[in-house]
C-alpha positions in Angstrom: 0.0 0.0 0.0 0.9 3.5 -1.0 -0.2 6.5 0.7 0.0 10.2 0.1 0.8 13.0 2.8 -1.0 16.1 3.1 1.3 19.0 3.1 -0.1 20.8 5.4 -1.1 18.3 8.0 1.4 15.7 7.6 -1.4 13.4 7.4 -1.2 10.1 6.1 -4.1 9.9 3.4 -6.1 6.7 2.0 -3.6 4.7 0.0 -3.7 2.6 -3.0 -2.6 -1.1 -3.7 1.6 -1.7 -5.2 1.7 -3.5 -8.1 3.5 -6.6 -7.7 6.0 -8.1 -9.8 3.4 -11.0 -10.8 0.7 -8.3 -11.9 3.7 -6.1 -13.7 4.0 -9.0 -16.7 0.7 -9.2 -16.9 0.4 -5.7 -17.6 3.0 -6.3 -20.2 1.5 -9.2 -21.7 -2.1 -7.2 -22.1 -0.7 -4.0 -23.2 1.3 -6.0 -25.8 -1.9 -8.0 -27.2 -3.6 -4.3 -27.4 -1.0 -3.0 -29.8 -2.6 -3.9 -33.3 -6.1 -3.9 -32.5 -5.6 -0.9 -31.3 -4.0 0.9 -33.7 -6.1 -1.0 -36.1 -9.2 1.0 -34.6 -11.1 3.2 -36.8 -9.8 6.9 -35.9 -13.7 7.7 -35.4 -14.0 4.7 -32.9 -10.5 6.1 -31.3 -11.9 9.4 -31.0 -14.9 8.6 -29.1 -12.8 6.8 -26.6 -10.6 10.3 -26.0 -13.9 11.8 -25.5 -15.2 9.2 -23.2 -12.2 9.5 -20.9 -13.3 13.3 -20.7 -16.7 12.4 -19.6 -15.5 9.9 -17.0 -13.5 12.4 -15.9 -15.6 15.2 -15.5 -18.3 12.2 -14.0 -15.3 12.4 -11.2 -14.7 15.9 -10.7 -15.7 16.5 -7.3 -13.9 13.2 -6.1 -10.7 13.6 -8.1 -10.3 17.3 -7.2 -10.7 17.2 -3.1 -8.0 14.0 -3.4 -5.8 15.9 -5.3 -6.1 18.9 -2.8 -6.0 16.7 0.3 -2.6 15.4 -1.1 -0.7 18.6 -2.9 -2.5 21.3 -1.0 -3.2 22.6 -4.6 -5.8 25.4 -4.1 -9.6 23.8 -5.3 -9.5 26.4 -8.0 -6.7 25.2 -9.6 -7.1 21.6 -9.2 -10.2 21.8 -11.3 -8.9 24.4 -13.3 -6.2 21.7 -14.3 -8.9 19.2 -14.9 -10.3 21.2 -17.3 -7.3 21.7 -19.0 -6.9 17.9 -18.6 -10.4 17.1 -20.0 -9.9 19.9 -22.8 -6.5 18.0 -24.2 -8.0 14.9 -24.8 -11.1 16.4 -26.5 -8.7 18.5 -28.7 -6.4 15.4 -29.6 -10.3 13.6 -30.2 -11.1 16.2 -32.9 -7.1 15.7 -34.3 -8.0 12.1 -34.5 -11.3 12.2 -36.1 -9.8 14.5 -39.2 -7.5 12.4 -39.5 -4.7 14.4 -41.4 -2.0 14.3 -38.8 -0.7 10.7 -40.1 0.7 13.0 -42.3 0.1 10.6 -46.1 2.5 10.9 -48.5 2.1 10.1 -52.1 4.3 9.5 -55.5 2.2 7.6 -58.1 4.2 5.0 -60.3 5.8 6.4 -63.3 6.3 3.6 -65.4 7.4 5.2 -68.4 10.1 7.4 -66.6 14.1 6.0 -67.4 14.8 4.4 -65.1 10.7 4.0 -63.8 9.9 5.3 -60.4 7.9 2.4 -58.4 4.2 3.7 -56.2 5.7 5.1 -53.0 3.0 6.1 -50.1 3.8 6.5 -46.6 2.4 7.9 -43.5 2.7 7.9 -40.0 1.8 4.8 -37.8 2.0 4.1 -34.2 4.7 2.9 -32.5 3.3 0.1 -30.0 3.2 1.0 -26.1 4.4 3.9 -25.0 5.5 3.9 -20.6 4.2 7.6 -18.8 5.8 8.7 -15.7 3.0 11.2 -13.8 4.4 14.3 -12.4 5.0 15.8 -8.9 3.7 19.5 -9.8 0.3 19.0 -12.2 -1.6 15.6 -10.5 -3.9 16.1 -13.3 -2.6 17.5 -16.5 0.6 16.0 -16.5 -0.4 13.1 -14.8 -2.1 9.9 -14.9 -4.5 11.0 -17.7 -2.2 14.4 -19.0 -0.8 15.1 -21.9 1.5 12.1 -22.4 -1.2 9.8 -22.4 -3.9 11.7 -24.2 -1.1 12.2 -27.2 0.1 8.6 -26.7 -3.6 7.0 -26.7 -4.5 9.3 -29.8 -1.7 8.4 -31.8 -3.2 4.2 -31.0 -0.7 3.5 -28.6 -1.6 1.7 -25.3 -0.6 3.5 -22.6 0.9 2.2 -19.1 1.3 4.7 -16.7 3.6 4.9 -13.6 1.4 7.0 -11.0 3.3 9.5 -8.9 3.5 8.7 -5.1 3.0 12.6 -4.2 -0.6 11.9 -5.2 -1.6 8.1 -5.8 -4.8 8.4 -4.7 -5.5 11.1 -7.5 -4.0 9.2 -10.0 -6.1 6.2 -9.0 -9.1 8.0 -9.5 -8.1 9.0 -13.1 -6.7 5.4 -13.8 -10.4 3.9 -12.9 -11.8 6.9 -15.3 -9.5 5.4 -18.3 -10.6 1.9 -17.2 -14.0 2.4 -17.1 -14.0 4.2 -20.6 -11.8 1.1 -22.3 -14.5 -0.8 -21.0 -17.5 1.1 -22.5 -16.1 1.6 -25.7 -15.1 -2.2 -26.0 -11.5 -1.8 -26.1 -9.0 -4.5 -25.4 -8.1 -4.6 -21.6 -4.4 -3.7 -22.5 -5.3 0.0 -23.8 -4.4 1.4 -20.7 -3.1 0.3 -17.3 -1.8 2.1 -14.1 0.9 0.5 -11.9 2.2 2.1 -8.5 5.6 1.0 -7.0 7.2 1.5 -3.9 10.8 2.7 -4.9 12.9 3.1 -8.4 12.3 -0.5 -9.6 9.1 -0.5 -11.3 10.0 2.3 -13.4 13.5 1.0 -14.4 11.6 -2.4 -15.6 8.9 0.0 -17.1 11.6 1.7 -19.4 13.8 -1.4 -19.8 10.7 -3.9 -20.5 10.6 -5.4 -24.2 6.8 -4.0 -25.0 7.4 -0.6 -24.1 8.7 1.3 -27.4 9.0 4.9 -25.7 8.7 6.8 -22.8 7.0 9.9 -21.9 8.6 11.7 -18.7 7.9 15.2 -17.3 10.2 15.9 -13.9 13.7 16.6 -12.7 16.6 16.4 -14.9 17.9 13.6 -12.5 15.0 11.2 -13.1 14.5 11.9 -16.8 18.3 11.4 -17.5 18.1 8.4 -15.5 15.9 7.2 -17.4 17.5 8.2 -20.6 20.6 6.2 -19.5 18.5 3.0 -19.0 17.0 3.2 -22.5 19.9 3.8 -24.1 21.2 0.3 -22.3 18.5 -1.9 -24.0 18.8 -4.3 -26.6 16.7 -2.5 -28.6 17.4 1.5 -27.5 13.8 3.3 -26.9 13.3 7.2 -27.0 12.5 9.1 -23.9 10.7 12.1 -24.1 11.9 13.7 -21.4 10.7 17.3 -20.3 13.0 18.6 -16.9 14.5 21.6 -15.8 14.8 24.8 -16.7 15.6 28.7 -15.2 13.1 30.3 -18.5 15.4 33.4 -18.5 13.2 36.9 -18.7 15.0 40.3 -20.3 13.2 43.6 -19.4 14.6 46.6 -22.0 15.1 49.6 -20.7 11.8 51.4 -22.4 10.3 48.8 -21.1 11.1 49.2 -17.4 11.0 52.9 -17.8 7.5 52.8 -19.0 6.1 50.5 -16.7 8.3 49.5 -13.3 5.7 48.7 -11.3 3.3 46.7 -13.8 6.4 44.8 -14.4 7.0 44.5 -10.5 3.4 42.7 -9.7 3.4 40.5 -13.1 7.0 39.5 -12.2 5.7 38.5 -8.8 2.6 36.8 -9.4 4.5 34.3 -12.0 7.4 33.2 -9.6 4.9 32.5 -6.8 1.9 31.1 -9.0 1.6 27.3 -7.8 4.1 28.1 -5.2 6.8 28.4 -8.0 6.2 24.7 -8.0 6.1 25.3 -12.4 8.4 24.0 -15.1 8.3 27.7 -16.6 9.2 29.6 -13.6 10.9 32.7 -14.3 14.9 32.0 -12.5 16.6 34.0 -14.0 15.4 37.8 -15.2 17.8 40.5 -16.3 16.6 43.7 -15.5 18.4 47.4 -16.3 20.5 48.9 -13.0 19.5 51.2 -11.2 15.8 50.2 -11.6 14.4 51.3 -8.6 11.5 51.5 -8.6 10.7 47.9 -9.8 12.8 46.6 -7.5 10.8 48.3 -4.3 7.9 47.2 -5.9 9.3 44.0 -6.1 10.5 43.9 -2.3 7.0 45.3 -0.8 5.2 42.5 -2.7 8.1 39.6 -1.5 7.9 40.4 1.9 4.3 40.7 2.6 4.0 37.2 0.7 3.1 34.5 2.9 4.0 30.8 3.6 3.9 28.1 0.8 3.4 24.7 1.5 5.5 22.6 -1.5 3.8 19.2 -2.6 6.5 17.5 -0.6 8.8 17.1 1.5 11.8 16.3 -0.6 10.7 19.5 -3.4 10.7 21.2 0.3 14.3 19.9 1.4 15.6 21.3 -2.5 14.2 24.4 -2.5 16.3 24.7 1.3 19.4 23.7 -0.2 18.6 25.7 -3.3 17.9 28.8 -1.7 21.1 28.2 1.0 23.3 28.0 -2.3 22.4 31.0 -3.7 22.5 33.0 -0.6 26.2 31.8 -0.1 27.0 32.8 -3.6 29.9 34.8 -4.4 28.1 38.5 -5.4 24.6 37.0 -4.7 22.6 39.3 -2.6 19.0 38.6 -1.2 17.1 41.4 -2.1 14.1 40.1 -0.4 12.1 37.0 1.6 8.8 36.6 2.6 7.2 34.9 6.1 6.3 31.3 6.9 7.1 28.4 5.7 9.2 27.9 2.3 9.3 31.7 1.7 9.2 33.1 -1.7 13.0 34.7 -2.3 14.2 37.6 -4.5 17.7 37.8 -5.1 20.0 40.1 -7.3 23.4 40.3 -8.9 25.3 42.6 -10.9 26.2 40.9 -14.6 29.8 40.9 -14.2 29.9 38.7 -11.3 27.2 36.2 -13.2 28.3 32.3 -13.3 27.0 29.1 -14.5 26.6 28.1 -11.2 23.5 29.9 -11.0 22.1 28.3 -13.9 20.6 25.7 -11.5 16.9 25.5 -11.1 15.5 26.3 -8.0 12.4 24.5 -8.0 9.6 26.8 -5.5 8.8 30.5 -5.4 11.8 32.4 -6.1 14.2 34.0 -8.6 17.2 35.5 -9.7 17.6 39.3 -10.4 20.4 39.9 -12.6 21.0 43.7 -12.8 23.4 45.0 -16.2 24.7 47.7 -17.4 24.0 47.4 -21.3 22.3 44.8 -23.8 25.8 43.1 -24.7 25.8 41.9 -21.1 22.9 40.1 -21.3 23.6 38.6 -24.8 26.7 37.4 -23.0 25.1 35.5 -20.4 22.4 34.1 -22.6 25.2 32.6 -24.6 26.1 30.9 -21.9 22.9 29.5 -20.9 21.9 26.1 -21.1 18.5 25.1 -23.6 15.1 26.3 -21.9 11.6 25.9 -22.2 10.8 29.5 -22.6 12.5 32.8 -22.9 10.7 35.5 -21.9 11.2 39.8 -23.4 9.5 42.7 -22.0 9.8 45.4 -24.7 8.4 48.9 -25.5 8.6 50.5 -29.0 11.7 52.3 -28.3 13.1 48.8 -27.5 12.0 47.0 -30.6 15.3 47.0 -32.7 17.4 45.9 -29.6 15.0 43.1 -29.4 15.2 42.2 -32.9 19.0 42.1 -32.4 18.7 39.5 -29.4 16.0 37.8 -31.1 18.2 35.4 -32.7 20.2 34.4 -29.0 16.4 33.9 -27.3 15.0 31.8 -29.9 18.8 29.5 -29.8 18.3 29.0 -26.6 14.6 28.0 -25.8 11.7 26.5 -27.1 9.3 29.1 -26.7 10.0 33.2 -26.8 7.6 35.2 -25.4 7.2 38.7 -25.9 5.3 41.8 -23.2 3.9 38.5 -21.0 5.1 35.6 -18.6 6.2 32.1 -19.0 4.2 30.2 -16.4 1.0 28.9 -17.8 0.8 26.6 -21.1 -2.1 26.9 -23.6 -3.4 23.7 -25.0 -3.5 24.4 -28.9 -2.2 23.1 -32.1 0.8 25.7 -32.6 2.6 25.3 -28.8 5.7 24.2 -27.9 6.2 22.8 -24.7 10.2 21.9 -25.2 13.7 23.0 -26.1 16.8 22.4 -26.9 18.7 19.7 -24.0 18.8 19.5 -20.9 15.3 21.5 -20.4 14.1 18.2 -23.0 16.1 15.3 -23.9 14.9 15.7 -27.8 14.6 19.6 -28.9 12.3 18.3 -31.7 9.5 17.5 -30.0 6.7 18.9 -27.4 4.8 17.4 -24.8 2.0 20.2 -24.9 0.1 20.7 -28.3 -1.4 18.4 -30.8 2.4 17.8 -32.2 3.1 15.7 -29.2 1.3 13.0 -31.0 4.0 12.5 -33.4 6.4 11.4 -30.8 4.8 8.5 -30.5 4.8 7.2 -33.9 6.9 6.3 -37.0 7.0 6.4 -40.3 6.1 3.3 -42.1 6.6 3.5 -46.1 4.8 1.2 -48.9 5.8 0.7 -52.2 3.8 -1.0 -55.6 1.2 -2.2 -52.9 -2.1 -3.7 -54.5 -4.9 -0.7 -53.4 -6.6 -2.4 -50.9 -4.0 -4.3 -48.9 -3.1 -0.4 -48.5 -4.0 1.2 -44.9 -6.8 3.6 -45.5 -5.1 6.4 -45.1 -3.2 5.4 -48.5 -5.7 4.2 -50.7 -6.5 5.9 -53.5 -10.3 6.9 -53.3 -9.5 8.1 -49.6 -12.0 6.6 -47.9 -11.0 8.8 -44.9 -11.4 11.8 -46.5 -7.9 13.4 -45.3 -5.7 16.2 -46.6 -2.5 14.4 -48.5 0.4 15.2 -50.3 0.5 14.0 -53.6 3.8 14.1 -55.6 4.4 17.1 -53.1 0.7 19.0 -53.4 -1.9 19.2 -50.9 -5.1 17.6 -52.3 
């Protein structure tokens, strides 16, 4: 048995069952008979299964929510906030599904009287067979049991075995038996989907090294998703991990920018570092701001120190953020600007750009950051170029600032996945154009996103035909096109 502990209480909360060894292979053996029916099922038939999920979810709501709150001390308006989001994803990879053009079909008719002749060459994107999900700490529900990994693995007809997260198990329970129960009401093959819980490392080093699993989706610390790199890289037959980890999401304010507006700048700084607690992949560490900006940075004191306590969703992100926040206030020319009360504080600190090093490139994870104070635009360029990949990189600009952007442009887009311009990093939207990635270590494959319907292509490859009789061809390929999709033929959209 597996319980979770409320953060505020220390409680000991209702647990759920470990998954044995025994019950481990079976998984495997189920989730490897799903693979071709599955991704055999008719993309209308797979749809309406995403959209069931949603409504077994939402059938939950009240349950899944006051778990998850009882077990992160996630505010109630977040938690179903995040459900919605969660519910919203898999209705948005439904209607991806149901069109059907994401398999992306390719065609190049015969040409049999070219010298020499070119042979009929279709291909398109298929899935890739069952795909392992590790649930994070810091979203119980979006990123979770049934988040974004799953939803983009189960729409691209992969089965899906999940490793629920021990911050929250009984949330991730919940949302397991909501899959379940919609595998079961759409007549899918008990292997579709399948939740295991294990007490230490092991079950997720024999989830990763297994046979039937064919990739990894992974969204946590750089340690764990490197670790898990390493073990896939050690198999027989080498998997990919999609790994999404750490990140500092460096922020530039421009001079106009901070002259116009200190104070706006102040507050929106604030309320991103300590949304969730800080406890967010996009937290802004690192923000370079002009010196002598005072008036931002009073701003940004008052609002610090009249924060209250945080309560982190446990008690090893707590003991981090302690030794986090103890390294940077023993850094050489790292100055704490300002702290607020309680409990795991929210911290500001500063330093001038000439006594920047990479050792503050390490990710803090909880409500603080890094004030980074220069003296002219070159400074900053120099320290971005020194920065590791990110998730996002973040410019506050006003008119007057618009050609020194465009001039740094170039260093912020290198160096992270998304650039964001006059807003914050924290908060994703779920849409067909986002990137949630970058180039290593904030992912281990810069290609890729684990947010957006693009995610679904991590979980597939590309499978190629050639001089096939029309209807031994997949759907997708034939030539009347039953499934009515958008292809490219001989490199035109028809």
């Amino acid at each position: 048995m597996i319980q979770g502990i409320n953060p505020v209480t220390g409680e000991r909360l209702e647990g759920v069952p470990l998954t044995t060894a025994a019950e481990l292979e079976q998984v495997f053996e189920r989730a490897q008979a799903a693979v071709r029916p599955y991704a055999n099922l008719h993309k209308d038939l797979r749809a309406a299964f995403l959209r069931q999920i949603a409504a077994e979810l939402e059938n939950v709501r009240e349950e899944i929510t006051s778990a998850a709150h009882l077990e992160t001390a996630l505010p109630m308006a977040r938690l179903n906030g995040e459900l919605t989001r969660t519910t919203g994803q898999l209705k948005l990879f439904a209607d991806v599904v149901q069109e059907g053009s994401w398999v992306d079909a390719r065609i190049d008719p015969a040409l049999p009287e070219r010298t020499p002749p070119r042979p009929d060459i279709r291909s398109m994107l298929v899935p890739l067979g069952v795909v392992g999900v590790f649930g994070a700490s810091n979203f119980p529900l979006a990123f979770s049991v049934a988040g974004g990994d799953t939803a983009s693995a189960l729409a691209a007809g992969c089965p899906v075995i999940v490793k629920g997260h021990n911050a929250h198990p009984r949330t991730g329970y919940l949302a397991g038996e909501a899959i379940q129960k919609a595998v079961q009401s759409c007549g899918l093959p008990e292997g579709v989907f399948s939740l295991v819980f294990g007490a230490d490392n092991q079950i997720g080093e024999t989830l990763v090294q297994h046979p039937a699993v064919k990739a990894v989706g992974f969204t946590g610390s750089r340690a764990g998703g490197l670790a898990l790199t390493r073990l896939a890289q050690q198999r027989k037959e080498p998997i990919p991990v999609y790994a999404e980890m750490s990140s500092i999401n460096p922020m530039v304010v421009f001079p106009g920018a901070m002259h116009e507006r200190p104070e706006a700048l102040a507050r929106g700084l604030h309320a991103s570092f300590t949304l969730g607690a800080g406890q967010f992949c996009t937290n802004p560490g690192l923000v370079c701001v002009p010196a002598g900006s005072e008036v931002f940075l009073q701003e940004l004191k008052t609002l610090t120190e009249t924060t209250g306590a945080f309560h982190l969703l446990t008690s090893g992100i707590e003991q981090h953020y302690a030794s986090g926040i103890t390294q940077l206030k023993t850094s050489t020319g790292v100055d704490l600007l300002a702290q607020g009360s309680g409990a795991c504080p929210a911290h500001v600190f500063r330093v001038e750009a000439k006594d920047w090093n990479d050792a503050l490139q390490q990710e803090v994870f909880g409500p603080s950051t890094v004030l980074c104070l220069y003296q002219s635009l070159s400074e900053v360029e120099s320290i971005l170029q020194h920065l590791e990949g990110q998730l996002t990189a973040s410019a506050h600009i006003a008119d007057s600032d618009r050609r020194a952007f465009a001039d740094l442009l170039p260093v912020l887009q290198d160096r992270a996945g998304r650039v964001i311009v006059n807003g914050y990093p924290t908060g994703v939207e779920v849409c067909h154009a986002m990137v949630h990635g970058g180039p290593y270590p904030s992912t281990t494959d810069p290609r890729s996103t684990s947010v957006g319907t693009r995610a679904i292509v991590r979980f597939t490859r590309l499978s190629c035909y050639q001089d096939f009789p029309d209807d031994l061809l997949p759907e997708a390929l034939q030539e009347s096109n039953p499934l009515n999709i958008r292809r490219l033929r001989e490199g035109k959209l028809e």
